[in-house]
C-alpha positions, -999 to 999 in steps of 0.1 A, spaced: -247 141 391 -210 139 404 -194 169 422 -169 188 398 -134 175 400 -109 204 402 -101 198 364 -133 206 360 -129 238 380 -103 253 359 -107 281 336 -101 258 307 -124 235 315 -153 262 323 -151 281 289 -150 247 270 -181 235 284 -195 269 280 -179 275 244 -216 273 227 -232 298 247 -205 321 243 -202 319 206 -240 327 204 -231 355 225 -201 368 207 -224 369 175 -252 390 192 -231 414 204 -213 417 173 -249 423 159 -255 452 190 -224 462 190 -204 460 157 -182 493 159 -153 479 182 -151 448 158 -151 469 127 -123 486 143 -105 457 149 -107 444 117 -98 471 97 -67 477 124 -31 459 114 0 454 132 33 462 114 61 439 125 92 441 107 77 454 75 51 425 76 13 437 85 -6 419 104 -46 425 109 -64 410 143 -77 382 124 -43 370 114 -33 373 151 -60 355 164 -56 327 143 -17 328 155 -28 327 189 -52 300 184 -28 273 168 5 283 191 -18 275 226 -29 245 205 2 230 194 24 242 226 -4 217 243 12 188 226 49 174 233 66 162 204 66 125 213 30 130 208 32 151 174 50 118 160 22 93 171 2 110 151 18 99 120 27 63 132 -15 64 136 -23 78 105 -62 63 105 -78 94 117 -55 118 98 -59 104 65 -96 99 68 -100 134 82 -81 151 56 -93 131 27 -128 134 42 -123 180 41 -108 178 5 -138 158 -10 -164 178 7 -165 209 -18 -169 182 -49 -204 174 -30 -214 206 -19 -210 232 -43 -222 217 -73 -253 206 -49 -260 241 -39 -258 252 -77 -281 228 -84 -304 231 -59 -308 271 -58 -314 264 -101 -341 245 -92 -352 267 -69 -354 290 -100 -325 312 -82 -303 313 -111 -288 348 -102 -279 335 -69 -267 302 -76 -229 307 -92 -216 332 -64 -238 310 -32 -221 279 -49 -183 299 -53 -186 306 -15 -194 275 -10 -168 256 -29 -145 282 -11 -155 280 23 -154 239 20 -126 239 2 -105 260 27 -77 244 53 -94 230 83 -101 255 113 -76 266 137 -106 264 164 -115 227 157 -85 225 180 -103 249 210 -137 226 201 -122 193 208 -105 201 238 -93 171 259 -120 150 245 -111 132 213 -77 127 194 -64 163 195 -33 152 180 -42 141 150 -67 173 148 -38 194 151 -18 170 124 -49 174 98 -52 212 108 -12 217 96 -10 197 66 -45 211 60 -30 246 60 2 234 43 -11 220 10 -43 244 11 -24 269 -13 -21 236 -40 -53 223 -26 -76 252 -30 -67 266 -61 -70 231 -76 -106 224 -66 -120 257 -73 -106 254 -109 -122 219 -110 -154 228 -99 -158 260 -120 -159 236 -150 -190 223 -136 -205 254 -117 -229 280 -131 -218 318 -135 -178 300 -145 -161 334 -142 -174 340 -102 -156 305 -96 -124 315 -115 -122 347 -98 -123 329 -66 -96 306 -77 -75 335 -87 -77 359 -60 -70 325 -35 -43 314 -49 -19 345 -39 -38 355 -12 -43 321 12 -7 309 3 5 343 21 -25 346 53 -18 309 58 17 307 61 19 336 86 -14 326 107 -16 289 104 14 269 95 39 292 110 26 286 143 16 254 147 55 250 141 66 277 162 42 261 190 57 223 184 93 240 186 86 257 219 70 228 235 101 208 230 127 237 240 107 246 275 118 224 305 94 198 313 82 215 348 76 252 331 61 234 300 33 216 319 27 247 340 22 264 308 5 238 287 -23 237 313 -30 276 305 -26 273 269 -61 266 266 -74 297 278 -53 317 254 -67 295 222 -107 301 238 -103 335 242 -86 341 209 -114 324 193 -142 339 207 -124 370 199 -120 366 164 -156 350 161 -169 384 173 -147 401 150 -158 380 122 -189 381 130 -190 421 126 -185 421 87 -221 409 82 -239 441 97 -236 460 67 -245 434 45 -274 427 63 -289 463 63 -283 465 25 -299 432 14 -329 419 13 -349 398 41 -357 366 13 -320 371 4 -305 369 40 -327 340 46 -316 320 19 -285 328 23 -284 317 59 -302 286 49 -274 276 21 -251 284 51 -271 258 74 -277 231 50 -243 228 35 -224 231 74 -248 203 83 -241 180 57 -204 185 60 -200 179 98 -228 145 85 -202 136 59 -174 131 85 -200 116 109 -202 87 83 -165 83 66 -159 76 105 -185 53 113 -180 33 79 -142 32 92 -151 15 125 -134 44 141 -133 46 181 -157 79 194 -120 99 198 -109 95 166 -147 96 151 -142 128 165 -114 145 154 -127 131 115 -158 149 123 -144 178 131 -116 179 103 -148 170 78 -170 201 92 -150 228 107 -131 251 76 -116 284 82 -139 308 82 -112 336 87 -95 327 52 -128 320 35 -141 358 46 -111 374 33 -110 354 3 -150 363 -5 -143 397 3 -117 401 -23 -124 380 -48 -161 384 -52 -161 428 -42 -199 428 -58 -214 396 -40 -220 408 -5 -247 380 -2 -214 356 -7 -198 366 25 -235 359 41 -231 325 34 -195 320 49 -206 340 78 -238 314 83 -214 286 78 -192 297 109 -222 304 132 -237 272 125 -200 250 126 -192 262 162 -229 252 171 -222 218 153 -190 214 168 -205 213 209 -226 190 194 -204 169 180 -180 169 212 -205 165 237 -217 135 217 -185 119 218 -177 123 258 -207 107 256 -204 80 239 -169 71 257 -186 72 289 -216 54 281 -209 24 259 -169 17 268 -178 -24 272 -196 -21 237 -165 -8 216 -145 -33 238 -168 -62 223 -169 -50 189 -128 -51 191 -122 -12 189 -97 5 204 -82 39 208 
């Protein structure tokens, strides 16, 4: 094994390659520990009449770092290489016309009909929700993270057209109608609001300071940036994390189990989805990716708050968003790992088979 370089020495580098680890840690000591977190999430911020809870912030945190990382000369190749941010994008908006009615129909024939109109609502809503702020954190200096952080804004831009839309769609199809209306209508105020503050706002407040900051401070600063987004992340994981310790003491073990099985299945079969729109593409491993990534990885921040609000008398909902996030961030090391190593294994093969990045 080569000696660590003194990239690979940085801070940066050291919580990216321990990021799965420390999300299964963040999640058992929300489990031990969930009083700070339930602080922190019921705490908010009041700035200039606007309140702000920890969440919010997080997720502000997470996509400044992340877009202050890229200059603007490399915000514009994105779109002149739109391949991996249409497929990605497409890829996350035609995932919740698989899923959800799949998980209706499968919990039905499972004879589960109680369960299956709010497990399929939270999962239309947590597949049908902008992209995560962390796929950014994920993909780190492997892969296309310019085009993630492309899919991740227009993601979050048209998510208050986007969301509302497929919700309504899908509750023509999906059992238990009203559950699926009320989520459309409680997202429709409520995501347009959290996601301009905590997603689009600064992803453009990021891009902007990149390109005011002198070169010499902005490289200086860029190479810190990544520390900010991890810890954010692994900060509002935790906190996240903590809104499932009352559910679980109030519901039932065959309940949380199947719950955390919908969770499973249907984060799987999402990140599987991009997996394959990138491999019938012909896509290089960077951009295969980012589209894996964009495919899998939804905000689990805006889909817990949405749940929480829109479906007050399902707690066993917010179980299944909750098992979504656990198992994305899981998915996610997977997913990078596999693609550092496939651009350091088999470099000569994608040269042969004419693919380039």
């Amino acid at each position: 094994m080569p000696a660590p370089t003194p990239h690979d020495r940085r801070p940066a580098a050291w919580l990216h390659r321990r990021l799965g680890p420390l999300v299964l840690v963040c999640h058992l000591l929300a489990l031990l520990l969930p009083a700070p977190g339930t602080r922190l999430r019921t705490a908010t911020l009041g700035l200039h009449g606007l309140r702000l809870d920890v969440s919010a912030c997080a997720l502000f945190l997470i996509l400044f770092a992340a877009a202050f990382q890229v200059p603007p000369a490399r915000a514009l190749a994105a779109v002149r290489r739109p391949t991996a941010l249409s497929a990605g994008l497409a890829a996350h908006l035609l995932t919740a016309f698989l899923l959800a009615p799949a998980t209706a129909l499968a919990l039905s024939a499972l004879g589960r009909q109680e369960l299956a109109g709010s497990l399929a609502g939270a999962v239309a809503l947590i597949t049908a929700a902008p992209v995560a702020a962390a796929a950014t954190v994920w993909i780190g200096r492997d892969g296309d993270v310019t085009a993630l952080l492309a899919v991740v804004l227009l993601s979050a831009l048209l998510s208050p057209l986007t969301m509302p839309a497929t919700l309504g769609l899908l509750g023509d199809v999906l059992p238990a109608t009203a559950r699926a209306r009320a989520l459309v209508h409680g997202a429709s105020g409520q995501t347009r609001t959290l996601l301009t503050a905590a997603v689009a706002l600064p992803c453009a407040a990021g891009l902007l300071a990149r390109g005011l900051t002198p070169a010499a401070v902005a490289g200086r600063l860029a190479e810190r940036a990544p520390v900010v987004a991890t810890t954010a992340m692994l900060a509002l994981t935790y906190v996240n994390a903590t809104a499932a310790v009352p559910v679980l003491r109030r519901e039932s073990w065959t309940v949380i189990v199947l719950c955390a099985a919908v969770g499973w299945a249907v984060c799987r079969l999402a990140f599987q989805s991009g997996s394959l729109t990138a491999r019938a593409l012909r896509l290089p491993p960077g951009s295969a990716t980012t589209v894996t990534l964009a495919c899998g990885m939804s905000n689990v921040g805006v889909g817990a708050v949405v749940v929480v609000r829109a479906l007050p008398d399902q707690p066993h909902a917010l179980l299944v968003v909750l098992a979504y996030g656990l198992v994305q961030k899981v998915t996610a090391h997977r997913a990078v790992t596999k693609g550092a190593r496939l651009r350091t294994t088999a470099p000569t093969d994608l040269a042969d088979r004419g693919v380039h990045g």
